[in-house]
C-alpha positions as CSV (number, residue, x, y, z in Angstrom):
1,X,-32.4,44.8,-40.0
2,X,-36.2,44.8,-38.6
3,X,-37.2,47.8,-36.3
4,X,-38.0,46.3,-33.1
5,X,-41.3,47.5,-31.4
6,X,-40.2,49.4,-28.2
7,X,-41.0,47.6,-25.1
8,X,-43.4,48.5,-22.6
9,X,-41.3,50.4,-19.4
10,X,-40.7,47.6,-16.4
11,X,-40.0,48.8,-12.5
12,X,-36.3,49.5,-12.0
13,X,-35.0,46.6,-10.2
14,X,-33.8,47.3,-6.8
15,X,-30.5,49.1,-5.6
16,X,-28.1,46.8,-5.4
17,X,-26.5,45.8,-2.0
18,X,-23.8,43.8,-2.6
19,X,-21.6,41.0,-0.8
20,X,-18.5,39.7,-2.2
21,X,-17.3,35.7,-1.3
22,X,-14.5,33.3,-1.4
23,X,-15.9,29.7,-2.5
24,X,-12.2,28.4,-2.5
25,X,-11.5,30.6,1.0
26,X,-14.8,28.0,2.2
27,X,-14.1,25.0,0.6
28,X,-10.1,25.5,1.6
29,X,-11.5,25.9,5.6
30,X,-14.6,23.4,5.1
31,X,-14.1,20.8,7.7
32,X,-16.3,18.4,5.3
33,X,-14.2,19.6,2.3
34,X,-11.3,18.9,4.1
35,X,-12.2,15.3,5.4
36,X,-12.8,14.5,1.4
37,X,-9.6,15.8,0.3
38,X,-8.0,13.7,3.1
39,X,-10.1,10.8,2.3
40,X,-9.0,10.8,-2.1
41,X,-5.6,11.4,-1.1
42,X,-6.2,8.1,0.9
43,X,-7.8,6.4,-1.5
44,X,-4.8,7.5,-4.4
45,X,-2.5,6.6,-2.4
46,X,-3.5,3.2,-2.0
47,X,-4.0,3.3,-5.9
48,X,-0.7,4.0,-6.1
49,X,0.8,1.6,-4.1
50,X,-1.4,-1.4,-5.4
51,X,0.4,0.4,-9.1
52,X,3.4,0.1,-8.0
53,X,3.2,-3.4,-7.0
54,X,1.5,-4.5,-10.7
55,X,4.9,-2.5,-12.5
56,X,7.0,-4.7,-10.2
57,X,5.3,-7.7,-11.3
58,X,5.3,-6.9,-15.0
59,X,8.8,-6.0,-14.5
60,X,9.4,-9.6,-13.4
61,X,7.7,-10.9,-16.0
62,X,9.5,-9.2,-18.7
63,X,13.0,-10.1,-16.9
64,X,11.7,-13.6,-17.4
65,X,10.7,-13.7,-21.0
66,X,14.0,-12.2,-21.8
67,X,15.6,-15.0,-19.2
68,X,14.0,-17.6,-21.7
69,X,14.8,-15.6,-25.0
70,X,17.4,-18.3,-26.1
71,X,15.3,-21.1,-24.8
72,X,12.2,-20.4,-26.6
73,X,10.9,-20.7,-30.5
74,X,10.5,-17.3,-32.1
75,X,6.6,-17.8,-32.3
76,X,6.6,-19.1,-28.5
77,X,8.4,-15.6,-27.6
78,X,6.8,-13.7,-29.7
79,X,3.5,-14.8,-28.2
80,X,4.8,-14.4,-24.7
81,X,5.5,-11.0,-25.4
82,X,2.1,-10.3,-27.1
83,X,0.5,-11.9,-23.8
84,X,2.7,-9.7,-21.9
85,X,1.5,-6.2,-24.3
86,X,-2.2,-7.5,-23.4
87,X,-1.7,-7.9,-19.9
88,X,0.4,-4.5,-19.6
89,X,-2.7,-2.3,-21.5
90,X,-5.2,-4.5,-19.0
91,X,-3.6,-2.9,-16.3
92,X,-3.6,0.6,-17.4
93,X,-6.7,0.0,-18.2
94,X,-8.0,-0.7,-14.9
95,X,-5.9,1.8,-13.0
96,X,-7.4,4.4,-14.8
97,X,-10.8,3.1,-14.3
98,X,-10.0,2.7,-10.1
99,X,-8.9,7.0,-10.6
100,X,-11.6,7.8,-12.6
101,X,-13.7,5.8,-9.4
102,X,-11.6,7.7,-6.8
103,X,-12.1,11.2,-8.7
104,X,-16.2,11.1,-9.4
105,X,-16.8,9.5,-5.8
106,X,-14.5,12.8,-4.5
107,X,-16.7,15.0,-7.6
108,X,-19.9,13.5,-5.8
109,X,-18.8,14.6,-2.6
110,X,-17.9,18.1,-3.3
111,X,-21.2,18.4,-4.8
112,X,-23.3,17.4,-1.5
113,X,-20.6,20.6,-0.1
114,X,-21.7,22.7,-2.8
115,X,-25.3,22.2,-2.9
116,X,-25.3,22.9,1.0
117,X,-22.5,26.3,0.3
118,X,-25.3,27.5,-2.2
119,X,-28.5,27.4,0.2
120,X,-25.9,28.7,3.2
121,X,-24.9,31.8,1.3
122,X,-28.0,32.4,0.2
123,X,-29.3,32.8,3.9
124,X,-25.9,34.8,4.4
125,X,-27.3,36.8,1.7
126,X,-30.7,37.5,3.0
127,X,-29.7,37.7,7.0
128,X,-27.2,41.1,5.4
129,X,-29.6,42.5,3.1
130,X,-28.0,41.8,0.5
131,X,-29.2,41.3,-3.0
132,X,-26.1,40.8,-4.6
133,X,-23.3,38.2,-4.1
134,X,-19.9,38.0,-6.0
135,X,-17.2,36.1,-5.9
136,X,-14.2,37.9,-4.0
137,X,-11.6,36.6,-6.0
138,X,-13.3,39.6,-9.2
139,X,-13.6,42.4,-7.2
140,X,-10.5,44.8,-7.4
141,X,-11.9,46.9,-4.0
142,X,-14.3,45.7,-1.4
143,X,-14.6,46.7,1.9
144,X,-14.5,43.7,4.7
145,X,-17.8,45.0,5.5
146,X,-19.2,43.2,2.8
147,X,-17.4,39.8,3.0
148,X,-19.3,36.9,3.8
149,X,-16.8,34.2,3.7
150,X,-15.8,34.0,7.4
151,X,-19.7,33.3,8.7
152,X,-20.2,31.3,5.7
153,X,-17.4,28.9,6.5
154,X,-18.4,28.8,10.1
155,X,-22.3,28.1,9.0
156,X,-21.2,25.6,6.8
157,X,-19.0,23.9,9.5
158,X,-22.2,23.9,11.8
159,X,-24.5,22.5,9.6
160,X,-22.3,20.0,7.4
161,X,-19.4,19.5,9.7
162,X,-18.2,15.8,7.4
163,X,-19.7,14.3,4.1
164,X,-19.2,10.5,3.6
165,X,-17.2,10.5,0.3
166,X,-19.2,7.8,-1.6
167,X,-17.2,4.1,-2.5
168,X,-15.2,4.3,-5.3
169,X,-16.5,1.8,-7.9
170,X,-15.3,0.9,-11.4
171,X,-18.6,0.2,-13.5
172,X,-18.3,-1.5,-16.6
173,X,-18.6,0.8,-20.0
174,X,-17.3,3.7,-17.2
175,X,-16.3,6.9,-19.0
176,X,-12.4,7.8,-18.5
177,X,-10.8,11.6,-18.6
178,X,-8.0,11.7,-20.4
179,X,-5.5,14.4,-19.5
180,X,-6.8,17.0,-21.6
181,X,-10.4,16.6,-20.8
182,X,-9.0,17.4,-17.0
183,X,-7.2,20.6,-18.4
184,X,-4.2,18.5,-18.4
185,X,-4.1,17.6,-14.4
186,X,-6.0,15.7,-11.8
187,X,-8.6,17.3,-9.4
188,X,-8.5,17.2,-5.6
């Protein structure tokens, strides 16, 4: 192993004055995080329901291929039921492709929140003294004293009370999560 020359000697960095801070305590009181959650749930539920009605109608449509099973040649049915297999993949198809929509246009939202959250706590920071910011949820002991969360919420209520969630649009060649690229669950 080389010897490393020694380094020249820097200033000591300053004494740290920390703040501790709950991003999900803010986004969980966010008025604009709220009004997107609100809004996705919207948006999947009419996802779902607009599912539900293309399972009822492949439903019916397998009811009546097997309806004409006696009626029909064995290449006639079996190309029915290929047709059917095709049709059944295009939907899954596309109602992944209207989630995948519905969660980057609620990613895209959350993202306006966080880049305004990062320029708030920073003046939170700066208005305490402090130098030093961590997130609540690692510190074992903090005194309240050094919580920001409650006049970061209420700044970022002031200054970005809603965020327009963007349309949710399916774009051609669009990139799909699977489960386990989503660790296996769906965002808010």
């Amino acid at each position: 192993m080389p010897v490393l020359p020694p380094l020249p000697a820097e200033p000591a960095p300053p004494t740290a004055v920390i703040g501790v801070l709950s991003v999900p305590e803010v986004l969980q009181k966010s008025t604009a995080a709220q009004d997107v959650q609100a809004e996705i749930q919207r948006r999947q539920s009419v996802l779902a329901k607009d599912a539900q009605a293309a399972r009822g109608k492949i439903q019916s449509e397998q009811q009546a291929i097997m309806a004409e099973r006696g009626k029909l040649s064995d290449a006639a049915l079996e190309k029915k039921e290929q047709d059917l297999q095709n049709e059944i993949a295009a939907t899954q198809t596309k109602f992944q492709e209207r989630n995948q929509a519905i969660q980057n246009s609620g990613q895209a939202a959350l993202q306006q929140i966080e880049a305004e959250l990062a320029g708030i706590v920073r003046q939170e920071a700066q208005a305490h003294g402090m130098n030093l910011v961590l997130h609540r949820e690692q510190a074992v002991l903090n005194v309240s004293a050094f919580d920001i969360t409650d006049e970061t919420v209420a700044e970022l209520n002031k200054l970005l009370p809603h965020v327009t969630v963007p349309p949710s649009v399916v774009t051609p060649g669009m990139q799909v999560d699977t489960p386990e690229d989503q660790g296996g669950g769906v965002g808010p």
